[in-house]
N, C-alpha and C positions, 0 to 999 in steps of 0.2 A: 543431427545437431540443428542448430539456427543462424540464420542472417539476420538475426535482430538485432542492429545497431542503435547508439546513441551517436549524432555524429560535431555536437557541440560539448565546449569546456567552462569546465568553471574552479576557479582554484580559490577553496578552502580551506579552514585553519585546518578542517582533516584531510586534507589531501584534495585532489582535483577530483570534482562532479562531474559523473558525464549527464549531458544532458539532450532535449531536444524539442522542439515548438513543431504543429501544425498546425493548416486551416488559417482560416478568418473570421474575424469575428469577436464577441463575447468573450471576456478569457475564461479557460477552465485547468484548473492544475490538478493530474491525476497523481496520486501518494501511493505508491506502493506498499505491503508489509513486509511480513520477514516469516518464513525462511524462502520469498520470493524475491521478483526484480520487477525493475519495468518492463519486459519482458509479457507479464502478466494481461497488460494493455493495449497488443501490439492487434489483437482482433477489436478492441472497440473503438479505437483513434479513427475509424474509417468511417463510424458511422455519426461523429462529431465533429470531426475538420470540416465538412461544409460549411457549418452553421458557427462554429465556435472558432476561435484559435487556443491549440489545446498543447499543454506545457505539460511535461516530464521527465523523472529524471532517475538516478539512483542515488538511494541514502549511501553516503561513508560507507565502509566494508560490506556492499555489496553489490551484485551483478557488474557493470563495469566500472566503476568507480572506484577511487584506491580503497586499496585494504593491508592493510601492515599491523604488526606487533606492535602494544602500544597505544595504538589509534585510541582517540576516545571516542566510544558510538553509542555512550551511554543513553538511554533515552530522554534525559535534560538537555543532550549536549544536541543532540538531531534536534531539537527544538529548534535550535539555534539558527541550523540552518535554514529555514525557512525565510526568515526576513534577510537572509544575504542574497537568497535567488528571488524574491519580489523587488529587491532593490535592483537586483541585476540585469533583471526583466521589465523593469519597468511598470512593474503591475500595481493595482490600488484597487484593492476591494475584488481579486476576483472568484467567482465559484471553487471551494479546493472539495474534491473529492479522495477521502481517505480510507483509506480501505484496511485493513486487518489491525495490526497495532500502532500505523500511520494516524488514526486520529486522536489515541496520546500526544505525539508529538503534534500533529496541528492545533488541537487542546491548550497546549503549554503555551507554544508559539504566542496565539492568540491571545489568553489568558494573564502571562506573565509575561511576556516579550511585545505584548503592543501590535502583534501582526493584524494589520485590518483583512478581514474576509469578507466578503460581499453576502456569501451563502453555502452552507456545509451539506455536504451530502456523506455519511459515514458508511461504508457497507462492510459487512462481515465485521463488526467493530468491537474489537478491544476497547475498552472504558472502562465498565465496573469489575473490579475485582468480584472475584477469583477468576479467570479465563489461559493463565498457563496452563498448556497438554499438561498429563500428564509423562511422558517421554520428555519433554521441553524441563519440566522442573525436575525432575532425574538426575539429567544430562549439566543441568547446574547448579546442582545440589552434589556432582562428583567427578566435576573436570579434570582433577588429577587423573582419571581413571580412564575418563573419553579422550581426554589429552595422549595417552597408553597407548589407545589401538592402532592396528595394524590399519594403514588408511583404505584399504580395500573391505576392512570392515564395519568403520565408519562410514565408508559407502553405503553400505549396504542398508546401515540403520536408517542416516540420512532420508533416502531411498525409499526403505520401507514409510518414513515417516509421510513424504509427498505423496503417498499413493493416496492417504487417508485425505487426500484435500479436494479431489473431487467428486461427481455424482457419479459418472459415469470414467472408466479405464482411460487412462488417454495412449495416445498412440503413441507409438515409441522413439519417434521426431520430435513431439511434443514433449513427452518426459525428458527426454534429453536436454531439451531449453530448460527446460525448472532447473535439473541438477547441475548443468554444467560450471553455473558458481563455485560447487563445494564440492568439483569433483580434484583428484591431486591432493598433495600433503599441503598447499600454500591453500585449497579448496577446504578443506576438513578445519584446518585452521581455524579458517577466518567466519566457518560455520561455528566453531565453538566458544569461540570470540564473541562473537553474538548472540549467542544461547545465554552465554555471562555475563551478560549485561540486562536481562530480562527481569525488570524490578517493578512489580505491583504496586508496589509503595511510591510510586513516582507518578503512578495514574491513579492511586487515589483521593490526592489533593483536588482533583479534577470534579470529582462527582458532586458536592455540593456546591458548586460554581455553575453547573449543567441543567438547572433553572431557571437559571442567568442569562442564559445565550440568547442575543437579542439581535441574530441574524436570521433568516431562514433556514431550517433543517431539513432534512428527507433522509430517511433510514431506507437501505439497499437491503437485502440479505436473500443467501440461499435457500429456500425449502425444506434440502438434505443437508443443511451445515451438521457434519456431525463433531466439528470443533465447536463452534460456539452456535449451539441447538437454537431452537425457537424462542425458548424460554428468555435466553440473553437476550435476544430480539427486542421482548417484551419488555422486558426489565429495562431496558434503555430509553426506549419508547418515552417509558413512562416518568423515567426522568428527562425528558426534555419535552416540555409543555409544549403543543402546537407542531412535534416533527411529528410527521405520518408514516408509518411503517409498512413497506412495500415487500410481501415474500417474491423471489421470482424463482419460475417454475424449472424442477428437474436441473437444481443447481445445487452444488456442495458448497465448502466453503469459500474455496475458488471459483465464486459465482461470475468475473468475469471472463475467468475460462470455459465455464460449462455452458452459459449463456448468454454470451458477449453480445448479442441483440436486444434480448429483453433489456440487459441491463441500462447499454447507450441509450433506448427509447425511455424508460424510466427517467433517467437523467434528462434526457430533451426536454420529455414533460413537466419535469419539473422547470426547467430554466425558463418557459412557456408561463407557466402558470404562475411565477416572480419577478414577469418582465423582464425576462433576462436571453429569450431566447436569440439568436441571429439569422438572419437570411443567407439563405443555402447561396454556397457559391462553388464553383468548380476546382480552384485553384490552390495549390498550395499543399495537397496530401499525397503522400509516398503511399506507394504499396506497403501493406503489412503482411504479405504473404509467406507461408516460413519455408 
């Protein structure tokens, strides 16, 4: 299993956010996606809290954060949350890094809700439709049914489906942190919860506005994404004038778990090359060891 704690609160219209801040510095806010947690981030926070103060957290119904019958987690509504925890934080304009379907909701946030960003960096990035798994549109195309199973076999699907997110097998300490969310019948749940609420149509108002973005960009992505291939890479690239697209190497689509170095130094460089970087200091960063 894991000791990967959030050990700050934040109470929202969905329930209370866990959260947590390291470092000094430059702010940087890491976004998780989904079917992960912050969690995800717990190897790159080490090689950015010197230089940065770096904020995380979990969306509504997931990793530790509440998650209930009910909730609404639709992807309009995590928008939302976004400018409750820059307000909460104190933050104006800082670096958000989004990662899997997290930069839909930073997208919106920004877009439609007024959130000031400094500068985006999107990795492994949901944006253009079409990019629902094929498993993932299944699964919510027949909830009645996955709603059904035996939750030891919704494990397993679950399960099988994490496996497909990295380059490389992860060890079975590590798999354990990914599932532990959606393991149990309150686990399964609130994985299916979220599967239901995966709406294309909600990041497509997005894409013709993505022209428009008149902050700095940097595209992250893995090599071996075999969820969202190269091609989307490209395809995003290309509608955002002036971002650079960065493969990093011997990484799937959990390219911060495959390659939690490459990736933090990509980022550095980039916050470097937008006057944004910070002076390394000693202070302030927990162990991320699991």
């Amino acid at each position: 299993m894991t000791d990967w704690q959030l050990t700050r609160t934040f109470a929202s219209p969905q329930g209370e956010i866990r959260w947590d801040a390291f470092g000094d510095g430059p702010p940087i806010v890491l976004l998780h996606g989904t079917p992960n947690w912050s969690y995800i981030w717990r190897n790159v926070v080490g090689y950015l809290a010197p230089r940065h103060r770096v904020y995380m957290f979990d969306w509504p119904g997931f990793g530790s954060s509440a998650r209930f019958a009910g909730q609404n987690i639709s992807w309009d509504e995590q928008a939302r949350r976004l400018p409750e925890l820059f307000q909460h934080w104190g933050l104006t304009a800082p670096t958000v890094v989004a990662f899997d379907f997290a930069p839909i909701f930073a997208l919106r946030a920004h877009f439609f809700h007024g959130l000031e960003v400094g500068a985006f960096v999107f990795a492994d990035a949901a944006v253009i439709p079409p990019f629902v798994t094929d498993f993932s549109r299944l699964a919510r195309e027949n909830q009645g049914t996955m709603r059904q199973l035996p939750v030891h076999v919704a494990e397993g699907m679950i399960a099988a489906h994490l496996a497909q997110t990295t380059y490389r097998p992860l060890d079975a300490d590590t798999f354990a942190g990914y599932l532990a969310p959606w393991r149990g019948a309150e686990g399964v749940a609130a994985y299916w919860r979220a599967v239901a609420r995966y709406d294309e149509d909600l990041a497509a108002p997005l894409v013709p506005r993505l022209a428009r973005l008149s902050v700095p960009a940097r595209l992250l992505w893995g090599d071996q994404d075999a969820w969202f291939p190269p091609e989307k890479a490209r395809e995003l690239a290309a509608a955002l004038p002036g971002a650079e697209l960065r493969f990093l190497p011997e990484a799937g689509h959990f390219s911060p778990e495959d390659n939690p170095r490459a990736f933090a130094e990509e980022l550095l460089a980039f916050e470097r090359e937008i006057g944004r970087g910070g002076d390394a200091t000693t202070g302030g960063i927990r162990s991320t060891s699991t």
